[in-house]
C-alpha positions as a Markdown table, in Angstrom:
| # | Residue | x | y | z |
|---|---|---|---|---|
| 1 | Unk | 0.0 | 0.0 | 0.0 |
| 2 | Unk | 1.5 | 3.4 | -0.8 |
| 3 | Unk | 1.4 | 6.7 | 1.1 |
| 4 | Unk | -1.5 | 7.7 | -0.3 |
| 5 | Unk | -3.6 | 4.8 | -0.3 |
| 6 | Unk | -2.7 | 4.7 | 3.1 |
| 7 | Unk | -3.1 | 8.3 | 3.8 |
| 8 | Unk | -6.8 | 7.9 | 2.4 |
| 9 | Unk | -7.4 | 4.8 | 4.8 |
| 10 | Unk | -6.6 | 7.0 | 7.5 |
| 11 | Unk | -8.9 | 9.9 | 6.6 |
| 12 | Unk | -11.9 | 7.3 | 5.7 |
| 13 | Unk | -11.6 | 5.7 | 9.0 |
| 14 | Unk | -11.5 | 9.3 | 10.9 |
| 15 | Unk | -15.0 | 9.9 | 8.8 |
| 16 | Unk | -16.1 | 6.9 | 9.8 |
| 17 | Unk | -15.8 | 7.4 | 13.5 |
| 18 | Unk | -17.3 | 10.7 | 13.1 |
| 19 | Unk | -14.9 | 12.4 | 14.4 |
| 20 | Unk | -15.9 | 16.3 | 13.3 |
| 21 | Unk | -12.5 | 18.3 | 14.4 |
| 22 | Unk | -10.8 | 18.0 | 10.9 |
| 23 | Unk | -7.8 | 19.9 | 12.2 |
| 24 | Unk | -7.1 | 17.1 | 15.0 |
| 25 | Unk | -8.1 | 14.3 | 12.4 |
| 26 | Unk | -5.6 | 15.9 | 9.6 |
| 27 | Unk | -2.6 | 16.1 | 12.2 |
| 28 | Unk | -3.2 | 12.4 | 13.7 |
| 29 | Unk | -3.7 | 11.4 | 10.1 |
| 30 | Unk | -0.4 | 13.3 | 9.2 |
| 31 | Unk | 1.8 | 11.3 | 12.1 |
| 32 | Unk | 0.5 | 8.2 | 11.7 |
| 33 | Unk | 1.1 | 8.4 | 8.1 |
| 34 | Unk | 5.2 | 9.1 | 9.2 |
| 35 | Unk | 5.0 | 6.3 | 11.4 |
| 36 | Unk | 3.7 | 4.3 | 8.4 |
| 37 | Unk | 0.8 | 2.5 | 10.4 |
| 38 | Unk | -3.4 | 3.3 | 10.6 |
| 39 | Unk | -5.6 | 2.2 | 12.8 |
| 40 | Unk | -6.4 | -1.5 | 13.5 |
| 41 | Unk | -9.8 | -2.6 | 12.1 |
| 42 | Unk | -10.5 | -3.1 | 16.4 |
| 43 | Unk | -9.5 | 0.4 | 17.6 |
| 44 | Unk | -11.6 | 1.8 | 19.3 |
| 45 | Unk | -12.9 | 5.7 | 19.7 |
| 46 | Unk | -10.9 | 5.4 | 22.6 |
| 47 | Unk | -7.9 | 5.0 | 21.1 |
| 48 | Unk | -8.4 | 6.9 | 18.1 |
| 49 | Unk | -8.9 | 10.3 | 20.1 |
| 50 | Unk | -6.3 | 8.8 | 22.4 |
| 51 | Unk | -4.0 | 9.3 | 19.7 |
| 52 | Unk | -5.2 | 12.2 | 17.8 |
| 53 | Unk | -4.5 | 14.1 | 21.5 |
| 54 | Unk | -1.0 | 12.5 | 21.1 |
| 55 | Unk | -0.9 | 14.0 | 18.0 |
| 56 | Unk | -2.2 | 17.2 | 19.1 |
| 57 | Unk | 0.4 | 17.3 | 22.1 |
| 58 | Unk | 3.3 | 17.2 | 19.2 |
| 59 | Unk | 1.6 | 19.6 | 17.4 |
| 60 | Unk | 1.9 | 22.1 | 20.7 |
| 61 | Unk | 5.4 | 21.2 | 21.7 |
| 62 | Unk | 6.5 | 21.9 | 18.0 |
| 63 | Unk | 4.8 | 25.1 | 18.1 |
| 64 | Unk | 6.0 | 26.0 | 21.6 |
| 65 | Unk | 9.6 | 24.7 | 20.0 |
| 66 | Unk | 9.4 | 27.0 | 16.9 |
| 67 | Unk | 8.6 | 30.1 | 18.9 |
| 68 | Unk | 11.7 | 29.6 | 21.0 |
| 69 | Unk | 13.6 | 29.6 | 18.5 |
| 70 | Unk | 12.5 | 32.4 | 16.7 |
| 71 | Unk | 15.3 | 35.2 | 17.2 |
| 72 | Unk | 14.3 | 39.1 | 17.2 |
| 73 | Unk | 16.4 | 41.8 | 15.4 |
| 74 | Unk | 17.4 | 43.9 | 18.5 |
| 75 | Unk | 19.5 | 40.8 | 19.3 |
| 76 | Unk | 21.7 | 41.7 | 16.6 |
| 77 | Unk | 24.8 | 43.9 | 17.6 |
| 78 | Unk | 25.7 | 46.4 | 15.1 |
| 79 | Unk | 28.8 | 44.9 | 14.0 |
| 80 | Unk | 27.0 | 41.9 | 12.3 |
| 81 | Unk | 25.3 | 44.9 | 9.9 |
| 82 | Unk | 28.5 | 46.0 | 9.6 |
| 83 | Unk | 29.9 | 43.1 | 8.4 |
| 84 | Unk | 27.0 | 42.0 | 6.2 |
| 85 | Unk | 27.3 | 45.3 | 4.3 |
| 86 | Unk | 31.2 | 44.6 | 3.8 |
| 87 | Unk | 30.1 | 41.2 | 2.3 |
| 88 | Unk | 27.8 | 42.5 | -0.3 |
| 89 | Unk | 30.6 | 44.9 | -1.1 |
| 90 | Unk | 32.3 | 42.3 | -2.5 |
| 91 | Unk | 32.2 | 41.4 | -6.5 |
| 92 | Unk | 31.8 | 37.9 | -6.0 |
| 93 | Unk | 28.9 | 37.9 | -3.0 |
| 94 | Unk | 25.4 | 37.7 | -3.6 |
| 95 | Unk | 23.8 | 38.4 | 0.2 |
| 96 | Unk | 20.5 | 37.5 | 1.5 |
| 97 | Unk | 18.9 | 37.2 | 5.0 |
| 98 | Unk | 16.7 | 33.7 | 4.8 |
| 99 | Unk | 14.4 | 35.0 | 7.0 |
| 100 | Unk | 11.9 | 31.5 | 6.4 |
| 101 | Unk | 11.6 | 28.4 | 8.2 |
| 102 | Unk | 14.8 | 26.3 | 7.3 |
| 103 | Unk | 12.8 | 23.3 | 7.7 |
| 104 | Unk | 9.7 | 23.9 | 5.9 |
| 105 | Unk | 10.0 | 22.1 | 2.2 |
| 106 | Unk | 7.6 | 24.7 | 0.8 |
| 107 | Unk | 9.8 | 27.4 | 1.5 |
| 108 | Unk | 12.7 | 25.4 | -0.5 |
| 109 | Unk | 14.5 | 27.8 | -2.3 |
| 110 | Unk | 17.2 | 25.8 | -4.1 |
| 111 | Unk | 16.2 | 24.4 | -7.8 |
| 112 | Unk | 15.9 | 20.5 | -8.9 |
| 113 | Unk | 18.2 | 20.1 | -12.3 |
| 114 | Unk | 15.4 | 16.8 | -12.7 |
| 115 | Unk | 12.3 | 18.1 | -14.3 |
| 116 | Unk | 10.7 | 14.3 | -13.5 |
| 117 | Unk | 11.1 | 14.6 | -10.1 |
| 118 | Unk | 7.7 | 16.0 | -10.1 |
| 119 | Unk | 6.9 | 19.6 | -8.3 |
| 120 | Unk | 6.6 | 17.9 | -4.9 |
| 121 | Unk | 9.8 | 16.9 | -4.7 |
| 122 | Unk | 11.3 | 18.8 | -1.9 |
| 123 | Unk | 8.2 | 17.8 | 0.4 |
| 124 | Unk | 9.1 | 13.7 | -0.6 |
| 125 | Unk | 12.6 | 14.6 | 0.4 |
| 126 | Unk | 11.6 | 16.3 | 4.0 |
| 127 | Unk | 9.6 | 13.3 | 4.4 |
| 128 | Unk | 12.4 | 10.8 | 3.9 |
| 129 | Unk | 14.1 | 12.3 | 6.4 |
| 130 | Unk | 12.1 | 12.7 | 8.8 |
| 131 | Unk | 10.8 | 8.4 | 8.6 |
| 132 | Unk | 14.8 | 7.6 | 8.4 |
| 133 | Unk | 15.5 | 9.3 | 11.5 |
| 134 | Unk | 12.8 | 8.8 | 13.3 |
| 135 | Unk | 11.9 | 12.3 | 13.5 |
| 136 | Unk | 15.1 | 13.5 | 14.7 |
| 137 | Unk | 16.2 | 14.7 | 11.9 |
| 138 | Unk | 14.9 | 17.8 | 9.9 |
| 139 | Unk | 14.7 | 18.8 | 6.0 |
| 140 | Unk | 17.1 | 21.5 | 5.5 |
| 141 | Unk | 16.2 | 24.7 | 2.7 |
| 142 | Unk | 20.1 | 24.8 | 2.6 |
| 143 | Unk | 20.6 | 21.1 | 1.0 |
| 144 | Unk | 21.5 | 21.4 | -2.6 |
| 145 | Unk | 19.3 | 19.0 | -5.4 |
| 146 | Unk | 22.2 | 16.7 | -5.7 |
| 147 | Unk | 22.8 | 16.4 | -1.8 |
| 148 | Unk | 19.1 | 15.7 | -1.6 |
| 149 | Unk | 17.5 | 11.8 | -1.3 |
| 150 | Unk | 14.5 | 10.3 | -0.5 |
| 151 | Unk | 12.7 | 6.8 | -0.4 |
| 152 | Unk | 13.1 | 3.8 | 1.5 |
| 153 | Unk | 16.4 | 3.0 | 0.7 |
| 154 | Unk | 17.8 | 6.3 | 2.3 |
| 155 | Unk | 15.5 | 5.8 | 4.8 |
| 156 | Unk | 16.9 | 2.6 | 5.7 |
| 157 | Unk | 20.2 | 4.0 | 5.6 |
| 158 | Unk | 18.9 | 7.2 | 7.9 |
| 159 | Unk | 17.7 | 4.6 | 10.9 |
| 160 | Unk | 20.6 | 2.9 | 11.2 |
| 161 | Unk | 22.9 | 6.2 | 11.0 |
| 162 | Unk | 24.1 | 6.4 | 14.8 |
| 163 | Unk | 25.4 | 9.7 | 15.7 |
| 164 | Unk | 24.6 | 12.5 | 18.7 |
| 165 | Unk | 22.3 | 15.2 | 17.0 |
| 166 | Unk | 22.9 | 17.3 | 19.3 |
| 167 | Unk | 26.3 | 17.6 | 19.1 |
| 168 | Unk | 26.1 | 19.3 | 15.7 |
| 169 | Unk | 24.5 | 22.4 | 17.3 |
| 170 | Unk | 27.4 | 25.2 | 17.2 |
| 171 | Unk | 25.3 | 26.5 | 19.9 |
| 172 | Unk | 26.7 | 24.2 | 22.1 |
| 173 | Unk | 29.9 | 23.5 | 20.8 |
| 174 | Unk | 31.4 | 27.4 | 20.4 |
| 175 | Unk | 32.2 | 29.5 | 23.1 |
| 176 | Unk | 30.5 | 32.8 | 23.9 |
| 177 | Unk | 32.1 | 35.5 | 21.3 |
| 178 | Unk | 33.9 | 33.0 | 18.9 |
| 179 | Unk | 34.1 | 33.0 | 15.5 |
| 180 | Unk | 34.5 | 29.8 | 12.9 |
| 181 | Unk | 35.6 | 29.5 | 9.3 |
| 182 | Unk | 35.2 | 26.8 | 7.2 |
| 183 | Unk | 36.8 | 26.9 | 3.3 |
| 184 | Unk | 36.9 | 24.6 | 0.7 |
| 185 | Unk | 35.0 | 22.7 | -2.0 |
| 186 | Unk | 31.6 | 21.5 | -2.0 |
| 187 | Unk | 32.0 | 19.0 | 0.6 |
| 188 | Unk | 33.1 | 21.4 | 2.8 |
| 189 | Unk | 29.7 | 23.4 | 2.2 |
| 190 | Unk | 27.8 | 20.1 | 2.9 |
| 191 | Unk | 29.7 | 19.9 | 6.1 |
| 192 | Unk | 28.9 | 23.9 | 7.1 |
| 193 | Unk | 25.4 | 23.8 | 5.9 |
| 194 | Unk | 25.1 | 20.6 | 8.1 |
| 195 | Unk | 26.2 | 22.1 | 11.6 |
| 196 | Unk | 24.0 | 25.2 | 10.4 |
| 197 | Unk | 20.9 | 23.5 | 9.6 |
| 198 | Unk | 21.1 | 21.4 | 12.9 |
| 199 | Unk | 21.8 | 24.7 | 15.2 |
| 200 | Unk | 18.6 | 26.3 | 17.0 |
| 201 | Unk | 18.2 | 30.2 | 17.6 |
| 202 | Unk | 20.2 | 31.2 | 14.5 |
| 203 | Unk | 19.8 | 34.4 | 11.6 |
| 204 | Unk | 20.9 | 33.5 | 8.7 |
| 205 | Unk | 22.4 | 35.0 | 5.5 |
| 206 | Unk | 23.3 | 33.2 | 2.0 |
| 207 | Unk | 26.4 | 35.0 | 1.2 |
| 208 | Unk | 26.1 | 33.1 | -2.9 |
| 209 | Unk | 26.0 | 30.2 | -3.9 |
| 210 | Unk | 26.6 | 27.3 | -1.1 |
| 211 | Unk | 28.3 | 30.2 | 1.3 |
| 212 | Unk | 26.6 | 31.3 | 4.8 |
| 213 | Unk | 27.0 | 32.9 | 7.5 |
| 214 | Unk | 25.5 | 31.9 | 10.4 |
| 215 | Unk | 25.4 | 33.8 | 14.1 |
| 216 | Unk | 24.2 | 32.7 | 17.1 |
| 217 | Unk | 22.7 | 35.6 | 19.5 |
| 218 | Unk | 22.6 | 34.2 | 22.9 |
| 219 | Unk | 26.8 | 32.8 | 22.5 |
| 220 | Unk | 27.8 | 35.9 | 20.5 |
| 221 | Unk | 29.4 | 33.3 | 18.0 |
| 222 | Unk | 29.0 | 33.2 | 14.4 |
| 223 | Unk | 29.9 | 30.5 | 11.6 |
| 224 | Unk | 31.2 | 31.5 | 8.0 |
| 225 | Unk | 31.1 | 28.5 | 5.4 |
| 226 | Unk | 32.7 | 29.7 | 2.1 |
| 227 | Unk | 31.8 | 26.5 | 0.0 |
| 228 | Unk | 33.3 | 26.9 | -3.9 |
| 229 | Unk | 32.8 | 30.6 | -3.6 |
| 230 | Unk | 36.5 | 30.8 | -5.4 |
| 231 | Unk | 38.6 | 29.0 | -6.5 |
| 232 | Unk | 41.3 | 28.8 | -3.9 |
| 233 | Unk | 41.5 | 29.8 | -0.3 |
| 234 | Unk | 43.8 | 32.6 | -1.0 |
| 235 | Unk | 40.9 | 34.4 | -2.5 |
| 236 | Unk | 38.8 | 33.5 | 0.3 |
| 237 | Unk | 40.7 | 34.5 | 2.6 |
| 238 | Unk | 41.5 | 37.8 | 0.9 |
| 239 | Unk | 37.8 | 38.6 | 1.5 |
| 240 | Unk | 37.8 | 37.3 | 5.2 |
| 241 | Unk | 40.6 | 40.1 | 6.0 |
| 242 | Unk | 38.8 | 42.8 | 4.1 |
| 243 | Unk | 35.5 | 41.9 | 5.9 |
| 244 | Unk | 37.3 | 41.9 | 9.4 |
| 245 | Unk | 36.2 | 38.2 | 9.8 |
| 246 | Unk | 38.9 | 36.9 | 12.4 |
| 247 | Unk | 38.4 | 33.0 | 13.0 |
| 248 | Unk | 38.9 | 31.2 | 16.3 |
| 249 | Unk | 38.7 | 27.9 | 14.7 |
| 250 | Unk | 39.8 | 27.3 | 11.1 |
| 251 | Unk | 38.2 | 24.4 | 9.0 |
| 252 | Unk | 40.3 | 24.0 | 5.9 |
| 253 | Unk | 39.4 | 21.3 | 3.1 |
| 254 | Unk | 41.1 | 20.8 | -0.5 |
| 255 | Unk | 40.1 | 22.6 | -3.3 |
| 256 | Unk | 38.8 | 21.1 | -6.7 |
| 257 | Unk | 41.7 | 23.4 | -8.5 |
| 258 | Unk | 44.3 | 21.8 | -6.6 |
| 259 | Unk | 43.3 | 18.5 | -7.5 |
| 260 | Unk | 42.1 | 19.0 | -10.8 |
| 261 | Unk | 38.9 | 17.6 | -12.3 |
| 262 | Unk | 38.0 | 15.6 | -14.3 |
| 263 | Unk | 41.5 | 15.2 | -14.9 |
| 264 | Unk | 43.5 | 14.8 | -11.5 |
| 265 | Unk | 46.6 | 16.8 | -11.4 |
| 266 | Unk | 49.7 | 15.0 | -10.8 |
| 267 | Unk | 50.6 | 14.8 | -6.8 |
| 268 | Unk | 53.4 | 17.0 | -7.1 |
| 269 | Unk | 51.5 | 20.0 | -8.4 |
| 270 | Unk | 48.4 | 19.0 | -6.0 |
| 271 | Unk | 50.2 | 18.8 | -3.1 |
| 272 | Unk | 52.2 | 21.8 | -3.6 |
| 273 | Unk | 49.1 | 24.1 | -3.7 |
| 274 | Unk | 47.5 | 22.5 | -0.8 |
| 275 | Unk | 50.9 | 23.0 | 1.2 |
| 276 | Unk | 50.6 | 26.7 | -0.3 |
| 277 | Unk | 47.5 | 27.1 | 0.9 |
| 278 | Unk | 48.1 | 25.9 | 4.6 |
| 279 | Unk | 51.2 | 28.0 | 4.9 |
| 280 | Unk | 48.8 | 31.6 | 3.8 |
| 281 | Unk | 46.2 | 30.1 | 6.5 |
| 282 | Unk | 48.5 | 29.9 | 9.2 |
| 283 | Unk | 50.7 | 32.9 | 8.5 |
| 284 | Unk | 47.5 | 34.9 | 8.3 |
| 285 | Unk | 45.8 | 33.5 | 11.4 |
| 286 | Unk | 48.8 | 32.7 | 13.6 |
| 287 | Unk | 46.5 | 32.3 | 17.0 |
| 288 | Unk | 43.5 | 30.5 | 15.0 |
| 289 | Unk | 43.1 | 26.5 | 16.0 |
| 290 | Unk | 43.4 | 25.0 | 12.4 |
| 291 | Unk | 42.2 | 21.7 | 11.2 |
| 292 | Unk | 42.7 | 20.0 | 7.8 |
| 293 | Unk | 40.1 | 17.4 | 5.6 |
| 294 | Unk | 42.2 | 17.4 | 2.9 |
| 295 | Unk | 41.6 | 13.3 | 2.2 |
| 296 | Unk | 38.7 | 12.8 | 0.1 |
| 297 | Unk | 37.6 | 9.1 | 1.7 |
| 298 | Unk | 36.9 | 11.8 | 4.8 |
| 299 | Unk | 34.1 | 13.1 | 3.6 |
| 300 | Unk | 32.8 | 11.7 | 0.1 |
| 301 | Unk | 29.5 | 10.0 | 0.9 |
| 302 | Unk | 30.5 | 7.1 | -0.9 |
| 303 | Unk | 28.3 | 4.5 | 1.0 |
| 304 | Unk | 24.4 | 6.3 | 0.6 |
| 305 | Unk | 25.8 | 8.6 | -2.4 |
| 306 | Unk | 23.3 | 11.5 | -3.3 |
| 307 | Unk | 23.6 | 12.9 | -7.1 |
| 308 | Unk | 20.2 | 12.0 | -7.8 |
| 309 | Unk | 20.8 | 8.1 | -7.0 |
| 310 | Unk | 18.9 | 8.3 | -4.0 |
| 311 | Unk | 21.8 | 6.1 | -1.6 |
| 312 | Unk | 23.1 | 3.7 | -4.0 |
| 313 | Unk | 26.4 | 3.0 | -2.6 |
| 314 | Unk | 29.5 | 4.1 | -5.1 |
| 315 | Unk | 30.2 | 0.6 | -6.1 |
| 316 | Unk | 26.5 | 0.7 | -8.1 |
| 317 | Unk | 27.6 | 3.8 | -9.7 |
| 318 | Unk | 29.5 | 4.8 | -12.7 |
| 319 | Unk | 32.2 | 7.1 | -10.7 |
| 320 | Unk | 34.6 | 7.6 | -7.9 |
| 321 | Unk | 33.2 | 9.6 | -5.6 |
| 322 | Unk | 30.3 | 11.1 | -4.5 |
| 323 | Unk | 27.9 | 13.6 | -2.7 |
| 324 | Unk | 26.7 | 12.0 | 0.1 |
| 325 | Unk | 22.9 | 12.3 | 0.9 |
| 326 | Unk | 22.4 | 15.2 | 4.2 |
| 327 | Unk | 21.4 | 14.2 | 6.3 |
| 328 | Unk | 23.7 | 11.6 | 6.3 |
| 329 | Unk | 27.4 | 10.4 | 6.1 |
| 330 | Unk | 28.5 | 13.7 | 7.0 |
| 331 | Unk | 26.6 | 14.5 | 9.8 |
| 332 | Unk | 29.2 | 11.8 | 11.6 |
| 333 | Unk | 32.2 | 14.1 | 10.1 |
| 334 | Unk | 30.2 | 17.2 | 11.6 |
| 335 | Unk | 30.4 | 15.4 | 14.7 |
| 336 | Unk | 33.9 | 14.6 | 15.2 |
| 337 | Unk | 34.6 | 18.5 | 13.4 |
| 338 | Unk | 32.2 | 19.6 | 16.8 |
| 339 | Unk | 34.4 | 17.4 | 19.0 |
| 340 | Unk | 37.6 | 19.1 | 18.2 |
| 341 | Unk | 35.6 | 22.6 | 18.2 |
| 342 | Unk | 34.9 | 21.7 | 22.0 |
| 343 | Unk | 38.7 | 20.3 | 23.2 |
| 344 | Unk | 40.4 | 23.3 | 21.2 |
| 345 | Unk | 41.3 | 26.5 | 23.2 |
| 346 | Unk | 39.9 | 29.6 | 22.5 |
| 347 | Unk | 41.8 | 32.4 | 24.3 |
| 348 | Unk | 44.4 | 34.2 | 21.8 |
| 349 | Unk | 46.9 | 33.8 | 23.9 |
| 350 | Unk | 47.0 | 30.1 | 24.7 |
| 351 | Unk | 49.4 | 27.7 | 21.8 |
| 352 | Unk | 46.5 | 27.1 | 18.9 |
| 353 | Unk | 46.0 | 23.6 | 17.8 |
| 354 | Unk | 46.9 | 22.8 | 14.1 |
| 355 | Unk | 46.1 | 19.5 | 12.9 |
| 356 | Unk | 47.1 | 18.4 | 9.8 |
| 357 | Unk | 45.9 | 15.8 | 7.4 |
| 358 | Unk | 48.6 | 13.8 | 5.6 |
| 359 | Unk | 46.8 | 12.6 | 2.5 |
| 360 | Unk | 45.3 | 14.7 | -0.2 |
| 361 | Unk | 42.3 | 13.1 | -1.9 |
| 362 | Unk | 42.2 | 13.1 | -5.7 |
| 363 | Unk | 38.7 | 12.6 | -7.8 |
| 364 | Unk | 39.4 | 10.0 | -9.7 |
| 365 | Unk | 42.6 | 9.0 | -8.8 |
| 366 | Unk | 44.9 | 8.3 | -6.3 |
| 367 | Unk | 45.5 | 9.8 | -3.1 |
| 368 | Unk | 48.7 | 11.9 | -2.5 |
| 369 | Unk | 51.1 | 11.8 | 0.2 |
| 370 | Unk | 51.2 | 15.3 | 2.5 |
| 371 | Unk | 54.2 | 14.5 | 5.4 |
C-alpha cells in the first residue's frame, strides 16, 4: 500500500468514527502516516482520540519549539550589519537574509536540475528524512538538489545512522564571542550547511551560492562557510581580511583546482598548492586552531551517495566519488569536526592547535602523500 492509499485509509476511518474536528483528524492522520501505520480494524474511539490528542500534544510542543527559537532583530549587535554590508561589497557575494523556516519544504528555495522529479519533490525529500531518522532529523532549505534523497532506501540508511544530534548544534559547541571558518569545496559546504541547519536560535544569511554565514545571539558566536565561492583559499581568505572576519577555529578542506577535475593533477603540483595554501592560513591567522580534511575518503559519501541516486552505494555507480545524501554520512564528520571545536582553546593567547591531514584526496585518482 502506498502513502497515499494509506493516507486515504486514515482519513476514511477518521469519517467513519465521526470524528468532526478535521484539524485534529488531519494532524493524527499526518503522524500516523510518518509512522507508516493506521488504525487497526478493532480500535476503538478510545484510542483513536487517544492518539489524535497525542498528535495534538506534538503539534503544541513543536509550536512551543518553533517560537523559542524564533530570534528578534534587537538581538543583533551592530557589528553583524556592519559586516553583512562589507560582504555585499564584494564582487563575487550575492547576500540575502533567509528570514523562512529552514525546515519547511515549501519554503525550499534551491532548484531541482530533474524536471521528472515532479513539483513535490522537496516535500518527498523532507519526508524521507524525517521516517529515516525517526523524526530527529529535519529537511534543510540549505541542502543542494544533488545532496538531496529520499525513499526507503535512504530511509533505511537514515535509521541505522548512529550519531549525537545534538552535538552538531554550534550553539553548544562554540564559546560565547567565537568565531568559525570553514573553506573549501563543496564538501566542505555540505559539512557547514550541516552544523548550520542542525543549530537552534540562529539568523541566517546566504552569502552566494553554497556560502553562509551563520550567528548565534545568545553565545555571541557566528559560523562563516565559504563553499566553492572561489577557486582557492587565497581568495577567500582575501575577503575574510577585508570583511574583518577573524576566526577562532579554522576548518580547511582541499580545493577542486588543486586536485584538478575531471583530470587529476599529478601529486606533485596538488600537493604543492595545498601545502601553499596551509602556509597563507596559518601565517594569516597565527592564533587561530586549524584543522585539515584534505583526504577525500573523509568526507565523500560514498556508501548512501546523493547525485540524484537516491543512496546507491559508489560501487552501483559509474564514478569515484560522490555527494553523500544530508542528512547523512557527514553529519558523523560534523560530529567529530564539533568534538575538536569543544577540546580546542579559545583564548588568543594560549598555543593554537593545528592538525594536519597527511593525504590529499584526488577525484578519480589516487590519493597523495602530505608528510
Amino acid at each position: 500500500m502506498d502513502r497515499a492509499q494509506l493516507n486515504r485509509r486514515c482519513k476514511k476511518k477518521w469519517q467513519k468514527r465521526n470524528v468532526r474536528n478535521y484539524w485534529c483528524r488531519k494532524r493524527c492522520s499526518e503522524l500516523l502516516l510518518r509512522e507508516g501505520t493506521c488504525f487497526g480494524a478493532n480500535d476503538n474511539d478510545d484510542t483513536i482520540l487517544g492518539r489524535a490528542k497525542e498528535a495534538i500534544q506534538e503539534v503544541i510542543l513543536n509550536d512551543n519549539k518553533r517560537k523559542e527559537d524564533e530570534v528578534d532583530d534587537d538581538d543583533i549587535p551592530d557589528w553583524i550589519p556592519t559586516m553583512i554590508e562589507k560582504f555585499s561589497n564584494e564582487s563575487v557575494t550575492h547576500v540575502k537574509r533567509l528570514t523562512h523556516n529552514l525546515n519547511d519544504p515549501q519554503s525550499a528555495f534551491k532548484s531541482w536540475r530533474h524536471e521528472d522529479a515532479g513539483p513535490d519533490i522537496w516535500k518527498r525529500v523532507s519526508d524521507s528524512v524525517y521516517a529515516g531518522s525517526q523524526g530527529k532529523e529535519k529537511y534543510c532549505t540549505l541542502y543542494r538538489d544533488n545532496w538531496s534523497c529520499e525513499g526507503p532506501s535512504y530511509e533505511s540508511f537514515l535509521s541505522q545512522l548512529s550519531y549525537n544530534r545534538s552535538m552538531l548544534d554550534f550553539g553548544n559547541a562554540l564559546r560565547e564571542n567565537s568565531r568559525l571558518y570553514l573553506q573549501g569545496n563543496s564538501l566542505i559546504a555540505q559539512l557547514g550547511t550541516s552544523i548550520i541547519c542542525n543549530t537552534r536560535n540562529i539568523l541566517v544569511w546566504q552569502l552566494g551560492g553554497s556560502s553562509y554565514l551563520a550567528y548565534h545571539p545568545k553565545k555571541n558566536s557566528t559560523v562563516v562557510v565559504f563553499g566553492t565561492l572561489m577557486s582557492s583559499s587565497q581568495e577567500e581568505l582575501s575577503i575574510i581580511q577585508r570583511v574583518g572576519y577573524n576566526p577562532d577555529y579554522i576548518v580547511s578542506g582541499f580545493y577542486t583546482s588543486w586536485v584538478g577535475y575531471p583530470k587529476a593533477k599529478n601529486c606533485t603540483t596538488a600537493t604543492a598548492l595545498a601545502h601553499q595554501s596551509r602556509q597563507f592560513v596559518l601565517e594569516q591567522f597565527p592564533k587561530a586552531n586549524y584543522l585539515e580534511l584534505f583526504d577525500l575518503e573523509t568526507l565523500s559519501g560514498n556508501s548512501c551517495c546523493a547525485e540524484f541516486s537516491n543512496c546507491k552505494d559508489i560501487s552501483k555507480l559509474s564514478r569515484s566519488w560522490c555527494h553523500g545524501c544530508v542528512p547523512g554520512p557527514i553529519n558523523l564528520v560534523a560530529e567529530k569536526v564539533i568534538q575538536w571545536l569543544m577540546k580546542s582553546p579559545t583564548a588568543k593567547e594560549t598555543i593554537p592547535v593545528h592538525q594536519f591531514d597527511n593525504t590529499l584526496g584526488r577525484f578519480g585518482g589516487t590519493s597523495c602523500d602530505m608528510s
